[in-house]
C-alpha positions as CSV (number, residue, x, y, z in Angstrom):
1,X,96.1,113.2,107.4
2,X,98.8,112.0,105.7
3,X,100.1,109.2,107.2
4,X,96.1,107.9,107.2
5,X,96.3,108.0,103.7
6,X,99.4,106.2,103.7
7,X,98.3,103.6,106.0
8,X,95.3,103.4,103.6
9,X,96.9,103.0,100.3
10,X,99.3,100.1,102.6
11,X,95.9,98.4,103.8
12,X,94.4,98.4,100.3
13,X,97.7,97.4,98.8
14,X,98.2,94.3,101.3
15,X,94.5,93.2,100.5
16,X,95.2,93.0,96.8
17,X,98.6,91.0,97.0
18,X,97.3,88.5,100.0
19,X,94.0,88.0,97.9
20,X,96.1,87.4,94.8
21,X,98.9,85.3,96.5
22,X,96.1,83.3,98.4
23,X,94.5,82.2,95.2
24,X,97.8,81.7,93.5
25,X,98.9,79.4,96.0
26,X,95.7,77.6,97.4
27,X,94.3,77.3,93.5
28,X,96.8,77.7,90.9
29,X,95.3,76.1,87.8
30,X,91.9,78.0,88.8
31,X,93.9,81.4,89.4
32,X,95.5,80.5,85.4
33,X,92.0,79.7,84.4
34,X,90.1,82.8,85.7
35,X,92.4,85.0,83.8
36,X,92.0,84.4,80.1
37,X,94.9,86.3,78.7
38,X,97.1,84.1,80.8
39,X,97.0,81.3,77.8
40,X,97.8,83.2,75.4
41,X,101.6,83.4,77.4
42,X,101.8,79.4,77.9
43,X,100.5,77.0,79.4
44,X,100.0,76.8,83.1
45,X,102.7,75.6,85.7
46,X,100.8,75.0,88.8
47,X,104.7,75.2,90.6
48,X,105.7,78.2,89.6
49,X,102.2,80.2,90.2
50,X,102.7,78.8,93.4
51,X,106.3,80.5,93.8
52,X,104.7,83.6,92.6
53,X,101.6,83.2,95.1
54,X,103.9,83.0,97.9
55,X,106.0,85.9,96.7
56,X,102.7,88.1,96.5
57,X,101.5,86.5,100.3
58,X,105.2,88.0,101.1
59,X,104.4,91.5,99.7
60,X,101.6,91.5,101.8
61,X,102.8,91.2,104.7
62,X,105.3,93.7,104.6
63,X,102.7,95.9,103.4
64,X,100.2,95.0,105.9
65,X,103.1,96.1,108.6
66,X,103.6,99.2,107.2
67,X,100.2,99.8,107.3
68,X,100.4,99.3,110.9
69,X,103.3,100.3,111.9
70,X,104.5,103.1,109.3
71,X,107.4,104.5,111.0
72,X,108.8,100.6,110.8
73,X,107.2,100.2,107.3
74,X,111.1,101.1,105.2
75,X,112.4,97.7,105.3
76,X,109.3,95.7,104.8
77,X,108.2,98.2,101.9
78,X,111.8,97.7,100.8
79,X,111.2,94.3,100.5
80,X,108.0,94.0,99.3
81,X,108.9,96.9,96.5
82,X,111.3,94.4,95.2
83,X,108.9,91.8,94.4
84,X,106.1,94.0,93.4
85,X,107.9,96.7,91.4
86,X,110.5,94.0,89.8
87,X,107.2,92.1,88.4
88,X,106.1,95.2,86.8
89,X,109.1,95.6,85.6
90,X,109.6,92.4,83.5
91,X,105.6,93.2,82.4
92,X,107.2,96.4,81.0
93,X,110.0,94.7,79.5
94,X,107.9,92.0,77.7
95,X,105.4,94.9,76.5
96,X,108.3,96.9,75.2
97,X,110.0,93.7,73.0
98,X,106.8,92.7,72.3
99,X,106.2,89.8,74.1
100,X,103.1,90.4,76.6
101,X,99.9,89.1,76.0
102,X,98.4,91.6,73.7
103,X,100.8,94.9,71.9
104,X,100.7,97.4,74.5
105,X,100.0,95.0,77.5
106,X,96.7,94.2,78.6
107,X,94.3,96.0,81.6
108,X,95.6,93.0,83.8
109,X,99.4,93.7,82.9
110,X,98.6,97.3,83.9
111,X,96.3,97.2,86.6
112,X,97.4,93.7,88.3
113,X,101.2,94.5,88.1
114,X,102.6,97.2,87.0
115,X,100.4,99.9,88.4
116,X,100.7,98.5,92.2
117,X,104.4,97.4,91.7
118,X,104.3,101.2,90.8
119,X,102.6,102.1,94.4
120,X,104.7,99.6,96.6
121,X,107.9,101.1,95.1
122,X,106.1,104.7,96.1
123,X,104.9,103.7,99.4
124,X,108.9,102.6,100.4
125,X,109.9,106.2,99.2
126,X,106.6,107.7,101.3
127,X,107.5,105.6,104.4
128,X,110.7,107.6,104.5
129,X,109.2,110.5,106.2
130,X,107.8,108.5,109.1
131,X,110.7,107.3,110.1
132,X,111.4,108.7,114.1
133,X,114.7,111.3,113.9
């Protein structure tokens, strides 16, 4: 039971960031566009959403292994932990000096980055217990 709800939260997890890396990448200005908030941090730079896009497409992948594979899921979590839990990161840093989008951060800060940069970096801890002795 528990390493289906692990493989679960890996599945879900890898759907989000290859959905959101996918649009970043194939569409940037539209992925800028469909999120208002997103102008009120600068203007768009099709490049760099692109650089982030690809780093999410990453993520998913090493999520999407785990999710297949959990007892080989550490270093691809690892991985994909950095990305995701280092972009929630800075969000939490740019909340705290007050620099995000709105005081306090904004549902997207919370539920597009931190919150599953949160999970990845749980997930790499979790995967620990699959691994063969």
């Amino acid at each position: 039971m528990e390493q289906r709800l692990f493989r679960l939260l890996c599945a879900l997890l890898a759907a989000f960031a290859a959905a959101n890396g996918a649009r970043m990448a194939l569409d940037p200005l539209g992925w800028f566009a469909s999120i208002p908030e997103l102008a009120l941090t600068g203007a768009a730079n099709p490049h760099f959403i692109r650089d982030v896009g690809t780093a999410y497409l990453a993520s998913a992948a090493g999520l999407a292994l785990a999710a297949f594979r959990p007892a080989a899921g550490f270093g691809a979590l690892l991985v994909a932990a950095i990305f995701m839990a280092g972009h929630g990161i800075g969000h939490l840093v740019d909340i705290a000096e007050g620099c995000a989008a709105r005081p306090g951060g904004t549902a997207l800060d919370w539920f597009g980055v931190i919150v599953p940069g949160a999970i990845t970096a749980a997930l790499c801890l979790w995967s620990l217990r699959f691994r063969p002795s």
